[in-house]
VEXDOMAR-999931 format. One record per residue (C-alpha): residue in three letters; chain; x, z, y. Coordinates in steps of 0.1 Angstrom, whole numbers, plus 2048, in hexadecimal, padded with zeros to 3 digits. Example, Ala and Ser with C-alpha at 12.3 -4.5 7.8 and 13.67 -1.06 7.14 Angstrom:
<atoms>
<atom><rest>ALA</rest><kette>A</kette><x>87B</x><z>84E</z><y>7D3</y></atom>
<atom><rest>SER</rest><kette>A</kette><x>889</x><z>847</z><y>7F5</y></atom>
</atoms>
This chain:
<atoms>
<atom><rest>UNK</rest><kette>A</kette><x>E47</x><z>54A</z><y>B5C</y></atom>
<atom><rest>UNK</rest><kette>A</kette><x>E51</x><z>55F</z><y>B3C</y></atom>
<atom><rest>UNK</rest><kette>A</kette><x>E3B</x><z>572</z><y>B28</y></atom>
<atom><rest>UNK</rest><kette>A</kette><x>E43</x><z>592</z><y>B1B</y></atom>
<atom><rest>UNK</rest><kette>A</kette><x>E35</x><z>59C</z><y>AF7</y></atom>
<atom><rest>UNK</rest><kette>A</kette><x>E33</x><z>5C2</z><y>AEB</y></atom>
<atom><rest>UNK</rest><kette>A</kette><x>E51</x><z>5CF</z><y>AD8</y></atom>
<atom><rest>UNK</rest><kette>A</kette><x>E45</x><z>5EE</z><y>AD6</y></atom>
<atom><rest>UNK</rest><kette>A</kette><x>E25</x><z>5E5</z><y>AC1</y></atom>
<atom><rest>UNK</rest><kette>A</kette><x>E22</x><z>5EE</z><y>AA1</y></atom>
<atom><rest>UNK</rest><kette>A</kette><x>E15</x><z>5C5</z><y>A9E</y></atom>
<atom><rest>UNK</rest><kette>A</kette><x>E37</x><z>5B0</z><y>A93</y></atom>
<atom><rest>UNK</rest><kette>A</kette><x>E3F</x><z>59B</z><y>AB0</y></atom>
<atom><rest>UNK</rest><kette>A</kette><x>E40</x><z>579</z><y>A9C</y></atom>
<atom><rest>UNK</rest><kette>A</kette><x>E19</x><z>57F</z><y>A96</y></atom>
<atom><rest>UNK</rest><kette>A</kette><x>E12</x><z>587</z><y>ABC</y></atom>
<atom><rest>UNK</rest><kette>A</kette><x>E21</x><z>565</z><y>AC4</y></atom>
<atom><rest>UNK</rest><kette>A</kette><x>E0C</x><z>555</z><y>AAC</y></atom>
<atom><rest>UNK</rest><kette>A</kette><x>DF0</x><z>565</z><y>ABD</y></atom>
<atom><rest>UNK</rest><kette>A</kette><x>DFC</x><z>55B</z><y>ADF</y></atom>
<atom><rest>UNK</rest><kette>A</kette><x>DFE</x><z>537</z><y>AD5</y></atom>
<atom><rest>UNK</rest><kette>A</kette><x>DDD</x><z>536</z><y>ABE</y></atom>
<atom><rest>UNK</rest><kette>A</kette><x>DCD</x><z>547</z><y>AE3</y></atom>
<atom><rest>UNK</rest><kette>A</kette><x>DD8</x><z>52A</z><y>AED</y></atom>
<atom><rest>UNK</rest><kette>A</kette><x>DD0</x><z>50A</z><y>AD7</y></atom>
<atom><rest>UNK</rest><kette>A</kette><x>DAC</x><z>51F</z><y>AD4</y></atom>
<atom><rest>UNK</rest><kette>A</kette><x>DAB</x><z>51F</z><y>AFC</y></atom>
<atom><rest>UNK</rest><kette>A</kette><x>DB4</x><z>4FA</z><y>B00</y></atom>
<atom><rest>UNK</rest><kette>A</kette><x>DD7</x><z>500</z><y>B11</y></atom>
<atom><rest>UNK</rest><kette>A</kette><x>DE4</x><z>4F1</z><y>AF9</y></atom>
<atom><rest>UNK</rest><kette>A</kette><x>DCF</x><z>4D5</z><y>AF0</y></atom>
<atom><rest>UNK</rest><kette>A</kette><x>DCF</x><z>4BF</z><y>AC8</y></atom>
<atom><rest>UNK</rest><kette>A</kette><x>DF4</x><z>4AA</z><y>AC1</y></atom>
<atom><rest>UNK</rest><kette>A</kette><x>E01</x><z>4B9</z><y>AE0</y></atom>
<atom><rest>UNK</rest><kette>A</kette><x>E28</x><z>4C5</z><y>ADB</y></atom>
<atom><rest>UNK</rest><kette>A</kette><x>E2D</x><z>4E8</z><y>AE3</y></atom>
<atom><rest>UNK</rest><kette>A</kette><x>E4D</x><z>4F8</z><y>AF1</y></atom>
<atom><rest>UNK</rest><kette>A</kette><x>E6A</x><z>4F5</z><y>ADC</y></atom>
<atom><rest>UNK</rest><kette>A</kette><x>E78</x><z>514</z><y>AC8</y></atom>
<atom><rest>UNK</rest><kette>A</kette><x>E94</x><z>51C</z><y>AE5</y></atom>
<atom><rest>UNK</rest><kette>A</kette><x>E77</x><z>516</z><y>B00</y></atom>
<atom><rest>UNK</rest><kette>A</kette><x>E61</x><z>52F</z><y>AEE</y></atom>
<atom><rest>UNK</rest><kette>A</kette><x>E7E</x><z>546</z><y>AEA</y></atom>
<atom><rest>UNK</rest><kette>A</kette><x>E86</x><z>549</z><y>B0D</y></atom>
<atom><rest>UNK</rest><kette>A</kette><x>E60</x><z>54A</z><y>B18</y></atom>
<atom><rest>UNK</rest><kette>A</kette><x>E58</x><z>567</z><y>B00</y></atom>
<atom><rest>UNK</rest><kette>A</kette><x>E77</x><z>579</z><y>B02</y></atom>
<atom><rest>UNK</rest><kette>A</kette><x>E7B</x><z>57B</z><y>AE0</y></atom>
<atom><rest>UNK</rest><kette>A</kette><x>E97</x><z>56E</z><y>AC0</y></atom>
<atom><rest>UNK</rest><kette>A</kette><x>E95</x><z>549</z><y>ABA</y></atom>
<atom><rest>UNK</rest><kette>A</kette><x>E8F</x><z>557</z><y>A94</y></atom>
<atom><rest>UNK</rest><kette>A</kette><x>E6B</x><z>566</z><y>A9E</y></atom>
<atom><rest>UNK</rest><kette>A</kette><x>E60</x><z>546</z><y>AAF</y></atom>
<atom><rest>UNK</rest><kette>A</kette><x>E6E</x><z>534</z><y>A8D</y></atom>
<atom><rest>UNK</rest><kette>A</kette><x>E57</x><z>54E</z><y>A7A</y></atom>
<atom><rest>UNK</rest><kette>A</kette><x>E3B</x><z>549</z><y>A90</y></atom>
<atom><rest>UNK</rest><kette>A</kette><x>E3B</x><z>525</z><y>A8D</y></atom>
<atom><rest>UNK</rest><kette>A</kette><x>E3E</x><z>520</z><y>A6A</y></atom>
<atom><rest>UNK</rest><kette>A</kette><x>E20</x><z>53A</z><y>A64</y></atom>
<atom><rest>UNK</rest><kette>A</kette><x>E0D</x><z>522</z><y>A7D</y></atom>
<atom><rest>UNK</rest><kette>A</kette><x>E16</x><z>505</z><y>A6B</y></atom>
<atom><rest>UNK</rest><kette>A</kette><x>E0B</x><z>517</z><y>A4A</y></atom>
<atom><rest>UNK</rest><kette>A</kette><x>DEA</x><z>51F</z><y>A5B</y></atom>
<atom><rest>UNK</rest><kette>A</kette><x>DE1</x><z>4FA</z><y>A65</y></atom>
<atom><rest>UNK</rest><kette>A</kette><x>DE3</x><z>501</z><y>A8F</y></atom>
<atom><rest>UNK</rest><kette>A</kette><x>E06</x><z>4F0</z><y>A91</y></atom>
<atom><rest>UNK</rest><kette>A</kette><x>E16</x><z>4D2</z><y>A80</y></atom>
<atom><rest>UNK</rest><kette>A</kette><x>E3D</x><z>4CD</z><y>A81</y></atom>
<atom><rest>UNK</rest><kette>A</kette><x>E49</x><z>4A5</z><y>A82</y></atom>
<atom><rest>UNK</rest><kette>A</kette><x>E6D</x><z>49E</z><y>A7C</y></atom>
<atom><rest>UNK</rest><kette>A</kette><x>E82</x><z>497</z><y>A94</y></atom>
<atom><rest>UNK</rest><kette>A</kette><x>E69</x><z>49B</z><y>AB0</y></atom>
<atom><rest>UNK</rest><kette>A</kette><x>E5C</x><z>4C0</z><y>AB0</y></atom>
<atom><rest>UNK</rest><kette>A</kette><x>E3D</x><z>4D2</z><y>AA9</y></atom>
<atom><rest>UNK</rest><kette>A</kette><x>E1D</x><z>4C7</z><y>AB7</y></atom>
<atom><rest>UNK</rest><kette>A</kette><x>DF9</x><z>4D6</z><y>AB8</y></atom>
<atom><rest>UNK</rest><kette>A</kette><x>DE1</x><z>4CD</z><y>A98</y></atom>
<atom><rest>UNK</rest><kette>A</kette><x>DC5</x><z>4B4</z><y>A9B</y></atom>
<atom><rest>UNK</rest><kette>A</kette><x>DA8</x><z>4C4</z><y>AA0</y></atom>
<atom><rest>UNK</rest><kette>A</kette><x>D94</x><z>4CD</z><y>A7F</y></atom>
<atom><rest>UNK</rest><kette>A</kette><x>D73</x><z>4C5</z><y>A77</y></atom>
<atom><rest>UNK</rest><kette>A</kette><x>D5A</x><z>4E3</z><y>A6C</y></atom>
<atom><rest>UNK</rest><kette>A</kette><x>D42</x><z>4DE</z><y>A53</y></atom>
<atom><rest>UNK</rest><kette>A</kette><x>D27</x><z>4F8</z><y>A44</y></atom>
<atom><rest>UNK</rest><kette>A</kette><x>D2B</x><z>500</z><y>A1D</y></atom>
<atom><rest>UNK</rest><kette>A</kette><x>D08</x><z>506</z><y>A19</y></atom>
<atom><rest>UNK</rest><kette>A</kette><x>CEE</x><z>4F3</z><y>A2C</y></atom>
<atom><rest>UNK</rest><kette>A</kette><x>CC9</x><z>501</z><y>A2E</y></atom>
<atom><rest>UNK</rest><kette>A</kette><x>CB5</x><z>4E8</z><y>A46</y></atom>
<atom><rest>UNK</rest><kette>A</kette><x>CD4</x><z>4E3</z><y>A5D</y></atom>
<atom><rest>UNK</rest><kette>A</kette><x>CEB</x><z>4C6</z><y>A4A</y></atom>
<atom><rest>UNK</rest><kette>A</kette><x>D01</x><z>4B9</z><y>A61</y></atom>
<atom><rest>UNK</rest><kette>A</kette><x>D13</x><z>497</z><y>A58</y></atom>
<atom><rest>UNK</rest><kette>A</kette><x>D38</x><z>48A</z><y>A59</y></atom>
<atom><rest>UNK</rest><kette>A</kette><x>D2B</x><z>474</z><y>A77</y></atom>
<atom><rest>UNK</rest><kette>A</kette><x>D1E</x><z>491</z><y>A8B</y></atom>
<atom><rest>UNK</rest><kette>A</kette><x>D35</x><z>4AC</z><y>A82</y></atom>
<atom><rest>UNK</rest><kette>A</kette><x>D50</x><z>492</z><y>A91</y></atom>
<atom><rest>UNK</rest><kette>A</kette><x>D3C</x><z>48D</z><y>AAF</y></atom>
<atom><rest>UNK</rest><kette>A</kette><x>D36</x><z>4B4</z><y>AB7</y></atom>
<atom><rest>UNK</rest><kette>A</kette><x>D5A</x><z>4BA</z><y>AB3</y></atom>
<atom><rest>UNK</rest><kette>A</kette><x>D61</x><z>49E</z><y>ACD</y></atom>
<atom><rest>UNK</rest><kette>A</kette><x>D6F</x><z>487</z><y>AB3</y></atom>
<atom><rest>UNK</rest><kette>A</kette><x>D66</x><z>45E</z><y>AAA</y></atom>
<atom><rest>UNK</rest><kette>A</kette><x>D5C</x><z>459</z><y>A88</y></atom>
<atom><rest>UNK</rest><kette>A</kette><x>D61</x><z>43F</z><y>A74</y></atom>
<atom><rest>UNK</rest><kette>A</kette><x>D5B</x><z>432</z><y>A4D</y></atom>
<atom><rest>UNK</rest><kette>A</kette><x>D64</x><z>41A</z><y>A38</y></atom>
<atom><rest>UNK</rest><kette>A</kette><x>D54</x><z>40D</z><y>A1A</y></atom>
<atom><rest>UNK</rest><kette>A</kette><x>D66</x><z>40A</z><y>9F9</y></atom>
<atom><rest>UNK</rest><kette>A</kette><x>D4D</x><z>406</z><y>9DE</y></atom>
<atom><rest>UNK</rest><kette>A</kette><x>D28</x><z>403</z><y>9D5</y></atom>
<atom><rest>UNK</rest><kette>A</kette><x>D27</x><z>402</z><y>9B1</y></atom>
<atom><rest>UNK</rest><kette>A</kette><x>D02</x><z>404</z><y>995</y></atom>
<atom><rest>UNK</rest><kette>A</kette><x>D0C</x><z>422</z><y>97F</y></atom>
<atom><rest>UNK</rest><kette>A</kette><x>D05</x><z>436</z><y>967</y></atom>
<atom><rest>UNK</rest><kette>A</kette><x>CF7</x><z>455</z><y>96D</y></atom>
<atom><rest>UNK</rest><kette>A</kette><x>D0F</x><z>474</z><y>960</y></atom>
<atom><rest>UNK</rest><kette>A</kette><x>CFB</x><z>492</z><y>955</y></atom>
<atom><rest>UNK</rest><kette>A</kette><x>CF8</x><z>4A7</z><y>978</y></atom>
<atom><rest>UNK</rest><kette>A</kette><x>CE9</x><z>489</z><y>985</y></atom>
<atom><rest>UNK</rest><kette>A</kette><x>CCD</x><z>481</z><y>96D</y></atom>
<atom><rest>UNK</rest><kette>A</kette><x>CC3</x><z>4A4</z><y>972</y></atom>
<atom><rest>UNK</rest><kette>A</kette><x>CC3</x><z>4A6</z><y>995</y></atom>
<atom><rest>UNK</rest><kette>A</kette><x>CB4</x><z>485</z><y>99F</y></atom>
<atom><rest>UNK</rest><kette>A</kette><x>C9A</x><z>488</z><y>97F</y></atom>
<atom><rest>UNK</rest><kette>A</kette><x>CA9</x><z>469</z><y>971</y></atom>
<atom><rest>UNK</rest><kette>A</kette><x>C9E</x><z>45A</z><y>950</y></atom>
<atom><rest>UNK</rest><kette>A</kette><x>CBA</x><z>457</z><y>935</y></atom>
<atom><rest>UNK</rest><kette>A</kette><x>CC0</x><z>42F</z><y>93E</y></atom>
<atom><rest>UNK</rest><kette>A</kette><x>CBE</x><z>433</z><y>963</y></atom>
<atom><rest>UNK</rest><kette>A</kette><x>CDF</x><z>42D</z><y>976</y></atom>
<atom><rest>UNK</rest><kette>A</kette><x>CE7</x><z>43C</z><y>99B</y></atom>
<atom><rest>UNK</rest><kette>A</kette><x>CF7</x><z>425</z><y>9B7</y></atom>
<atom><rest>UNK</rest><kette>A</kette><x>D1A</x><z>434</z><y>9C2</y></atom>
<atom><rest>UNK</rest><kette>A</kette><x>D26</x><z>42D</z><y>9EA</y></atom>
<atom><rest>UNK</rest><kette>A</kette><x>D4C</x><z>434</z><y>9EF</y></atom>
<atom><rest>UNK</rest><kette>A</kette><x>D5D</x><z>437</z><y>A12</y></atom>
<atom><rest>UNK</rest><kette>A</kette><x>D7A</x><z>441</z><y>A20</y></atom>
<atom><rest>UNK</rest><kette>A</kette><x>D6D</x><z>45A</z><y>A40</y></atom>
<atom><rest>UNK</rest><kette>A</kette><x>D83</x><z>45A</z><y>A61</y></atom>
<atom><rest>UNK</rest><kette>A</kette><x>D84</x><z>46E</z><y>A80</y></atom>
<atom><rest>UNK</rest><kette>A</kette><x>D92</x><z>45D</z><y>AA0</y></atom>
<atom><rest>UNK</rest><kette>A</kette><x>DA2</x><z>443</z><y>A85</y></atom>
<atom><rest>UNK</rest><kette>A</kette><x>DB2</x><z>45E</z><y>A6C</y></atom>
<atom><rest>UNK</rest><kette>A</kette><x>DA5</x><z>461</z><y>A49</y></atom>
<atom><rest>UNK</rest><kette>A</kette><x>D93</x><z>480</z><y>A41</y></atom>
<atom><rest>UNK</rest><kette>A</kette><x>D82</x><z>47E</z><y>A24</y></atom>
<atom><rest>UNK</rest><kette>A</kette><x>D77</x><z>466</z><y>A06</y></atom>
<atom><rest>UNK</rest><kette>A</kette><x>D4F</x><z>467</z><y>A03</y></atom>
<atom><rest>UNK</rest><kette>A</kette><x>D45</x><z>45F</z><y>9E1</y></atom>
<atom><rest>UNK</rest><kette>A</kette><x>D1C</x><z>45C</z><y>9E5</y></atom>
<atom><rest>UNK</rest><kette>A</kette><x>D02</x><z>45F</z><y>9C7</y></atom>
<atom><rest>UNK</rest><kette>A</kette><x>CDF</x><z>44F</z><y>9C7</y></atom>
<atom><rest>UNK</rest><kette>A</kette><x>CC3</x><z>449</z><y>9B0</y></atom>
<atom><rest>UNK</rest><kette>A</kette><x>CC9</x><z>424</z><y>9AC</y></atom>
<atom><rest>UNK</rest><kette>A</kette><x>CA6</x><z>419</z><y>9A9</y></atom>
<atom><rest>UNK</rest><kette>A</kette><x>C9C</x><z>42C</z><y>9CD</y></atom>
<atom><rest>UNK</rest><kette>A</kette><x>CBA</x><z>41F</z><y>9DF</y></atom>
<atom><rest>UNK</rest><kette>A</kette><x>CC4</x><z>3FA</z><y>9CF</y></atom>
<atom><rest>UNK</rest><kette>A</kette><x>CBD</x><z>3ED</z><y>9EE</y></atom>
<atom><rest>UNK</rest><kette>A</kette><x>CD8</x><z>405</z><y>A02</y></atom>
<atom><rest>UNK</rest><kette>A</kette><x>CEF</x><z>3E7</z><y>A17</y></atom>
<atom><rest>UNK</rest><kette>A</kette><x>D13</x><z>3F2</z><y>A17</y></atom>
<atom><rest>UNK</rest><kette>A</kette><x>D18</x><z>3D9</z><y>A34</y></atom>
<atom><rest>UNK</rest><kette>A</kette><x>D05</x><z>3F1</z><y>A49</y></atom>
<atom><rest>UNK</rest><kette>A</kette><x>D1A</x><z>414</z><y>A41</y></atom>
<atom><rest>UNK</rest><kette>A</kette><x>D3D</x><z>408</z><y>A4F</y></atom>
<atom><rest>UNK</rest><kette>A</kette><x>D42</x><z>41D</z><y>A6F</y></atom>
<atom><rest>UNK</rest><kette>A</kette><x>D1D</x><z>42A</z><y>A70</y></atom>
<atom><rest>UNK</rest><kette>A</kette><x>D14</x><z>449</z><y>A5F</y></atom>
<atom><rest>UNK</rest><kette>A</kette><x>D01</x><z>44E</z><y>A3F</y></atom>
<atom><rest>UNK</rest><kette>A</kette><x>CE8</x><z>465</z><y>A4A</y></atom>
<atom><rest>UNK</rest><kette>A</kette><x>CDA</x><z>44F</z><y>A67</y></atom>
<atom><rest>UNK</rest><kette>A</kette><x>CD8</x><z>432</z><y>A4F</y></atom>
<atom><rest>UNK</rest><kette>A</kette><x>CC6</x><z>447</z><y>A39</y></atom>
<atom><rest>UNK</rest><kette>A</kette><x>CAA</x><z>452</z><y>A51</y></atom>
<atom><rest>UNK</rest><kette>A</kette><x>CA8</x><z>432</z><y>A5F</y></atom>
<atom><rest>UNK</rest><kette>A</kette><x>CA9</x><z>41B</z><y>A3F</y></atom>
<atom><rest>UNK</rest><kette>A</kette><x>C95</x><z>430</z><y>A25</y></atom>
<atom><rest>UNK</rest><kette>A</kette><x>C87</x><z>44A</z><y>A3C</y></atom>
<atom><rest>UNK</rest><kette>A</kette><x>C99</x><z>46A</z><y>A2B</y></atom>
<atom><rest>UNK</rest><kette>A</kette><x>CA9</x><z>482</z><y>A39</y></atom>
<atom><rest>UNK</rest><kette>A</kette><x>CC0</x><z>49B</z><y>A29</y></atom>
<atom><rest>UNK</rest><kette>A</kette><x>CB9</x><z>4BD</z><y>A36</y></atom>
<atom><rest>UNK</rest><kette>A</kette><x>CC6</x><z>4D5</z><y>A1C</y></atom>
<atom><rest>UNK</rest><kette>A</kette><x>CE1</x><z>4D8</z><y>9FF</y></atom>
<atom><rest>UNK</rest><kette>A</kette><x>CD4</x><z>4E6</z><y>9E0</y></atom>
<atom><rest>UNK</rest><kette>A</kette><x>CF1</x><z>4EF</z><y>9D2</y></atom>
<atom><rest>UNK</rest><kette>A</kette><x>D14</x><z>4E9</z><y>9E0</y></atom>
<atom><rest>UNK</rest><kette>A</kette><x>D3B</x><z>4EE</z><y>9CE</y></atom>
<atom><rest>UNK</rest><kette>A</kette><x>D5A</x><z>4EF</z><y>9E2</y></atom>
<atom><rest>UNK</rest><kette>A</kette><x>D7B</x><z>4F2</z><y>9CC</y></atom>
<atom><rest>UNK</rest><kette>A</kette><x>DA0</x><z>4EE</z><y>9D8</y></atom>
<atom><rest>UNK</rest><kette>A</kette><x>DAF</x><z>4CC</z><y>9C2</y></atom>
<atom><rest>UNK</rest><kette>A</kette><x>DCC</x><z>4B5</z><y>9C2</y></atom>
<atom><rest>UNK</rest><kette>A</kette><x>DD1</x><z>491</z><y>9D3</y></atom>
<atom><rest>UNK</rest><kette>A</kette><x>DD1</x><z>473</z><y>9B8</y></atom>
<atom><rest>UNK</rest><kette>A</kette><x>DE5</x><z>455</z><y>9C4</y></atom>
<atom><rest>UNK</rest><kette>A</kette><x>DC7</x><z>444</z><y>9CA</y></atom>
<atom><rest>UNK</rest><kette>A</kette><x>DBB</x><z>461</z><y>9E4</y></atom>
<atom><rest>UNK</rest><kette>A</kette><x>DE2</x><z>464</z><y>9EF</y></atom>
<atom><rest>UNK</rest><kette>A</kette><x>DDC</x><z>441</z><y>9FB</y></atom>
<atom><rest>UNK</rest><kette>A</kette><x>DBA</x><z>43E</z><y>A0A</y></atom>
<atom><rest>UNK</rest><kette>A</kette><x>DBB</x><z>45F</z><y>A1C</y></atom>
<atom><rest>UNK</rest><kette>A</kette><x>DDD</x><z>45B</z><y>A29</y></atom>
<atom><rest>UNK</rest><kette>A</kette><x>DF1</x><z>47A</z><y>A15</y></atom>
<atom><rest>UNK</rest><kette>A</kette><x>E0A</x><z>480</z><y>9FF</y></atom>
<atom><rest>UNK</rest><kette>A</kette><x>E03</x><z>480</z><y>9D6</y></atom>
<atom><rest>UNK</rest><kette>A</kette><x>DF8</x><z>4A3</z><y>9CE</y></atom>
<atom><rest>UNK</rest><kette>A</kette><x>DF0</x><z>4B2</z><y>9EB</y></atom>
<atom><rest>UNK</rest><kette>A</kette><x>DD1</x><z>4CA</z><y>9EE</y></atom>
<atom><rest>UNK</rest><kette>A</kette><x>DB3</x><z>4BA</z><y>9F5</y></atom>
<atom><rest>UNK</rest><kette>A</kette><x>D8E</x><z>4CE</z><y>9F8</y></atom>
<atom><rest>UNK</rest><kette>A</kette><x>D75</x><z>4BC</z><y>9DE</y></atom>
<atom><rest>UNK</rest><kette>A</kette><x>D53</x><z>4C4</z><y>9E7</y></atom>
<atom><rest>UNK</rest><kette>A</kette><x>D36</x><z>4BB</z><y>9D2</y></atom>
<atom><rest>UNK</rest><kette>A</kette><x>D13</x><z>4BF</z><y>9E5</y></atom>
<atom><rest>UNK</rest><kette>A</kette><x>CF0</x><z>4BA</z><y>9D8</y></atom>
<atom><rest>UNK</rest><kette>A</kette><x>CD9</x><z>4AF</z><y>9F2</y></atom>
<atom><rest>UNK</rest><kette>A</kette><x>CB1</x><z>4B1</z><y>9FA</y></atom>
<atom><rest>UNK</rest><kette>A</kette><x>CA1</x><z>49C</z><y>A11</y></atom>
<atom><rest>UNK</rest><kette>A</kette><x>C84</x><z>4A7</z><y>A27</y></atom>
<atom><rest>UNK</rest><kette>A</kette><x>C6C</x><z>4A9</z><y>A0E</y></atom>
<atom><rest>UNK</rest><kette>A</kette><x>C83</x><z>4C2</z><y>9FA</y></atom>
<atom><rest>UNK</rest><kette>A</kette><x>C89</x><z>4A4</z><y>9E0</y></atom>
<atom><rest>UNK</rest><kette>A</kette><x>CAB</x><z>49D</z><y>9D2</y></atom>
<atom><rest>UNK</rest><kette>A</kette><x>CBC</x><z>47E</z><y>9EA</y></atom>
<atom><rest>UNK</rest><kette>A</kette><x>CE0</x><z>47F</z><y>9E1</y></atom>
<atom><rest>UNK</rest><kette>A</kette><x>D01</x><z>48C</z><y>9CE</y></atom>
<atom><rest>UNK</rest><kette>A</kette><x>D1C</x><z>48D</z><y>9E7</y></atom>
<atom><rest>UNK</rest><kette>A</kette><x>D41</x><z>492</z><y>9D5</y></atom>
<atom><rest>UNK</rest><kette>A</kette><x>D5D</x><z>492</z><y>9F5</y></atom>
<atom><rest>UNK</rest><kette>A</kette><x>D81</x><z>492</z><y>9F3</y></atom>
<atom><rest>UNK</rest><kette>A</kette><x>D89</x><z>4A4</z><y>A14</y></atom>
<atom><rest>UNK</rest><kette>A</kette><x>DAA</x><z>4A8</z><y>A28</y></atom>
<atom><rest>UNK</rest><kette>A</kette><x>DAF</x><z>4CE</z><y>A2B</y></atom>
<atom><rest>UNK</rest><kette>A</kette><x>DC3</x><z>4CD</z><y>A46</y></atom>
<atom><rest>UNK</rest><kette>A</kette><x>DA7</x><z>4BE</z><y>A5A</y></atom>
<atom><rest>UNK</rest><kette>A</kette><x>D8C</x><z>4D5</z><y>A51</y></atom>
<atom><rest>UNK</rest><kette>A</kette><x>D7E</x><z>4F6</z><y>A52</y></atom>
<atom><rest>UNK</rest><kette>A</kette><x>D5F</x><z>501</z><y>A3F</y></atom>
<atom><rest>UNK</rest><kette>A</kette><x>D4A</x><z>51A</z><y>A49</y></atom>
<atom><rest>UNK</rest><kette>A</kette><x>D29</x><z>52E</z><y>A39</y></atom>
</atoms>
């Protein structure tokens, strides 16, 4: 069955077929890394110049809904995760964002490392000038791909006892409730900023050296409104969206 778009609106046609196919990634007809019609398929479906469907395409790359793969066509993109910027009483972790978008998450741990604490940190945990904070690093999957590196701040002395063995594939929040009984429930302040991939982030998050990455850097309260951690992420743009 063909489809005929509207030549005589004053809407290019390359952008109503971008709409057509967005209609239908949005709707579930065509579902995440499923390959869509090729360019001559489209072409002949939409009765219009393989050059629009080119131009449509490569806008929907550009936007994040498609994905082209060499020598085997153009596919459908994962599904992204959404995540709040600011979060007043309703902070959702990585674990259950994942879940609510239908996806399996996973973590690895890296690091725990006694630190220093830098200046932001002294302030907001109250520290005293020789008190250090203990730092979590993990690499964050969803149904086994890498989307982001957690870097987590504590105040050392309230969370020495924190058991890295416990935080691979389980999520941080849980652990937190059930370990030390806090909770966070709101971001006092939150940053997000656009920044490039070091080798290091190239390699654990499965990119190429210098591609954009989102850097967030969170400050969160627990349910007594006291400070609980610094979260600084490393996040895969192409797998995100934030929202307000």
């Amino acid at each position: 069955m063909s489809t005929q778009l509207n030549d005589g609106s004053l809407t290019p046609l390359y952008q109503q077929l971008m709409e057509e196919i967005k209609v239908g990634i949005l709707s579930n007809k065509y579902v995440p890394g499923e390959k869509i019609l090729s360019e001559m398929e489209l072409s002949e479906l939409y009765h219009v110049s393989r050059i629009t469907v080119r131009r449509a395409i490569e806008e929907l790359c550009t936007e994040g809904y498609l994905v082209k793969q060499q020598g085997k066509g153009t596919f459908v993109s994962p599904r992204k995760m959404n995540r709040k910027i600011k979060q007043m009483g309703d902070v959702m972790g990585f674990s259950e964002a994942c879940r609510a978008c239908g996806m399996v998450p996973g973590a690895q741990v890296l690091t725990v490392q006694r630190c220093p604490a830098r200046a932001d940190e002294k302030r907001f945990f109250a520290l005293e000038s020789d008190e250090n904070v203990l730092y979590l690093q993990r690499v964050r999957t969803a149904d086994g791909e890498p989307i982001m590196m957690e870097n987590s701040f504590f105040p050392y002395n309230s969370f020495r006892t924190l058991n890295p063995n416990e935080l691979n594939d389980a999520s941080l929040f849980d652990y937190l409730k059930n370990t030390f009984d806090r909770t966070p429930t709101s971001t006092s302040q939150t940053t997000l900023e656009i920044v490039r991939a070091s080798t290091e982030l190239a390699t654990y998050l499965d990119v190429i050296t210098g591609d954009p990455l989102f850097y967030m850097n969170a400050y969160f309260l627990d349910q007594s409104n006291q400070p609980l951690l610094i979260g600084r992420q490393y996040i895969v743009g192409s797998r995100f969206v934030f929202s307000f």
